[in-house]
C-alpha positions as CSV (number, residue, x, y, z in Angstrom):
1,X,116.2,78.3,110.9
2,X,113.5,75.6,111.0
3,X,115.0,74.2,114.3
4,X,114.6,77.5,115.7
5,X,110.8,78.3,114.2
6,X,109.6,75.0,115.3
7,X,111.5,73.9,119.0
8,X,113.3,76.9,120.2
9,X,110.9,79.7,119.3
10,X,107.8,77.9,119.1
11,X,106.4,79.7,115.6
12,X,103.3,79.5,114.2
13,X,101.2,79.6,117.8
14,X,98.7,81.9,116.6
15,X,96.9,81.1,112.9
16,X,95.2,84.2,112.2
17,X,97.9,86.8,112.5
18,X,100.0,84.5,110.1
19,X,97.2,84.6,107.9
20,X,95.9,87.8,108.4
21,X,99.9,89.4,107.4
22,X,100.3,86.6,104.4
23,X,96.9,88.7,103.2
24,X,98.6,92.2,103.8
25,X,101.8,91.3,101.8
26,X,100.5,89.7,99.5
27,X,97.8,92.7,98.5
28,X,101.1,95.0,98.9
29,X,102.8,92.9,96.8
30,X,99.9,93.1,94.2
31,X,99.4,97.1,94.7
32,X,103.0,98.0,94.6
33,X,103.1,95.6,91.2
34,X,99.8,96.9,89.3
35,X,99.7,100.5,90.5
36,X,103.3,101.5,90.8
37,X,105.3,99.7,88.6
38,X,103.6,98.9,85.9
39,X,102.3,102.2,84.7
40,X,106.1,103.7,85.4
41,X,107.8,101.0,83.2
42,X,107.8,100.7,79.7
43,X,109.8,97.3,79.7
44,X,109.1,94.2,79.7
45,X,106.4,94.2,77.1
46,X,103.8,91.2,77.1
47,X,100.5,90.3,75.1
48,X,98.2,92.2,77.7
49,X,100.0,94.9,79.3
50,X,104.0,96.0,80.3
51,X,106.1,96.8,82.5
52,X,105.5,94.4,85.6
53,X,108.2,92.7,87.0
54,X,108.1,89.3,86.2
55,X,108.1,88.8,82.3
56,X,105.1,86.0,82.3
57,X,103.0,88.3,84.2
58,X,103.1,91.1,81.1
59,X,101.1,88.3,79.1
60,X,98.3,87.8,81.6
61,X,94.8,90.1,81.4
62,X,94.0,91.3,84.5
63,X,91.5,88.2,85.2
64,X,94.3,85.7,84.6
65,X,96.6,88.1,87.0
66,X,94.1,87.9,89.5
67,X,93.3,84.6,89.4
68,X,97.3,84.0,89.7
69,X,97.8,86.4,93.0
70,X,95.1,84.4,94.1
71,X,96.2,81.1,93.7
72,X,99.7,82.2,95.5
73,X,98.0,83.2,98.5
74,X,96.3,79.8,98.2
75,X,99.6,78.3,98.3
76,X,100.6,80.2,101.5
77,X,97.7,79.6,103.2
78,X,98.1,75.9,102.6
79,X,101.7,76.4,103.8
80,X,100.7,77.9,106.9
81,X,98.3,75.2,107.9
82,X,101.4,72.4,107.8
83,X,103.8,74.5,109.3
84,X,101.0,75.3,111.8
85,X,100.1,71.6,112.1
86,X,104.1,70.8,112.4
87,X,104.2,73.6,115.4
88,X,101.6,71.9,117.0
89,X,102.8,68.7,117.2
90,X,106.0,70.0,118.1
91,X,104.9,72.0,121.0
92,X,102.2,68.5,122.1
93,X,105.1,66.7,122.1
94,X,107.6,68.7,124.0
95,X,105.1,69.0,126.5
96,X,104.4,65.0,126.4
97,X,108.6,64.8,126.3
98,X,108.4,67.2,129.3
99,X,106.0,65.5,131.2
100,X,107.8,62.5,131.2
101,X,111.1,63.9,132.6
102,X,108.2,65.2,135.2
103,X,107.5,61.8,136.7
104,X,111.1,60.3,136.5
């Protein structure tokens, strides 16, 4: 797969759409957790609230949540700048790699 992304299908070309859909799942992720399932589950119970999916989330306040969904978007974003930066010097030196073949 990361043969493909980076030299057959040239990913990560384009920074802002990645970013701009890493922002849209992740506030999915977050609406479809806080306003969906946790008011329709009872289970699992935590120290602040219940019924979200993931156990450790149940003993967060909503600050500490936040400042959690936050810090994993962080983490994407971060991804996407290397894999963006490893795309790019892919693609500069394909084209270097191609221009050689050019002139022999």
């Amino acid at each position: 797969m990361w043969i493909d992304l980076f030299w057959l299908e040239r990913g990560f070309r384009r920074l802002l759409p990645v970013l701009g859909w890493l922002a849209v799942t992740v506030l999915l992720y977050v609406g479809w957790a806080e306003l969906l399932v946790g008011p329709l589950n009872a289970e699992p119970v935590g120290d602040a609230t219940s019924g979200l999916p993931y156990p450790f989330l149940n003993d967060m306040e909503p600050p500490a949540r936040a400042t959690f969904y936050g810090t994993i978007y962080g983490t994407g974003v971060i991804f996407t700048l290397m894999f963006y930066g490893i795309g790019l010097m892919s693609r500069r030196r394909s084209a270097s790699g191609q221009r050689e073949l050019e002139t022999v």
